[in-house]
N, C-alpha and C positions, 0 to 999 in steps of 0.2 A: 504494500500500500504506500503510494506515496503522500511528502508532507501537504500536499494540498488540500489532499481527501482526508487526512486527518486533521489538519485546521481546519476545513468545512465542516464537519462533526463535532467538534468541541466548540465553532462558531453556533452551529445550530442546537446541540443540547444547552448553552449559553442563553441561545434565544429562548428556546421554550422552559428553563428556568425560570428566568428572568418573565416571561406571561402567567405560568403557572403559580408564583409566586405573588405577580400583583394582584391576579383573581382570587386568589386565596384573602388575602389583605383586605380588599371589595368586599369578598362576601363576608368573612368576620364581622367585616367593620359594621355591614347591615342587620349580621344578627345580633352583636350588640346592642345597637341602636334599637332593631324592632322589641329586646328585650327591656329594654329601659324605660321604651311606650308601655311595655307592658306591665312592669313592675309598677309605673306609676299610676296607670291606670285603673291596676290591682288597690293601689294604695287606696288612691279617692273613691271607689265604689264600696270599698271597705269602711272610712270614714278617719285615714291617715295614720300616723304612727302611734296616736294617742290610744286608740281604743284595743280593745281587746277581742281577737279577731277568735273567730271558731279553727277549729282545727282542720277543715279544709281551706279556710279562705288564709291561716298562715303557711300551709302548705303549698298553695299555688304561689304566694309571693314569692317564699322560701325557692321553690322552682325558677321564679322569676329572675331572681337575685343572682341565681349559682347562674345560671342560662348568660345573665349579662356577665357576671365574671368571668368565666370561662370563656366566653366570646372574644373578651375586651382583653385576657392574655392570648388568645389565639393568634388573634389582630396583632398585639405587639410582632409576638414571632415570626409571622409572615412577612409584617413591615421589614421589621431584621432582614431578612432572609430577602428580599425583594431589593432593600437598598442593597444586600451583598452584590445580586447579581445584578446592580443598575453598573456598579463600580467595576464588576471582573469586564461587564461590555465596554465601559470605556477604556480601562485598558487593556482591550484587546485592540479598539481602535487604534490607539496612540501607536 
């Protein structure tokens, strides 16, 4: 094989890194966000942090809650991961 064909292959799995990685990033970052509508939504249908909620209505919060966490560290990771492969592109242009 020569080096061509192997720099067009580490250009292209670079590329689709680098897509796979921001899509990743997008969609976290949405379910985050749809979770965050939702815990708050949860909150004021419930009647906010004050009151004392039944054991399904702190459960679906509880759900809510973990749903945006996990979402919103996902989101970090991918961002990571996304800027890595923004930078290996550019220097591979240079």
């Amino acid at each position: 094989m020569n080096s061509s064909t192997t720099n067009g292959t580490e250009v292209e799995k670079l590329i689709v890194e680098y897509i796979e990685q921001q899509q990743k990033s997008l969609y976290h970052h949405k379910k985050k966000t749809d979770a965050e509508k939702e815990y708050n939504k949860l909150l004021a249908i419930s009647g906010g942090e004050e009151k004392n909620f039944s054991l399904d209505e702190a459960n679906n919060i509880y759900k809510a809650y973990q749903e945006m966490i996990v979402n919103e560290e996902q989101s970090k990771i991918a961002e990571s991961k996304f800027s890595e492969s923004y930078e290996k592109l550019k220097e591979l242009g240079r």
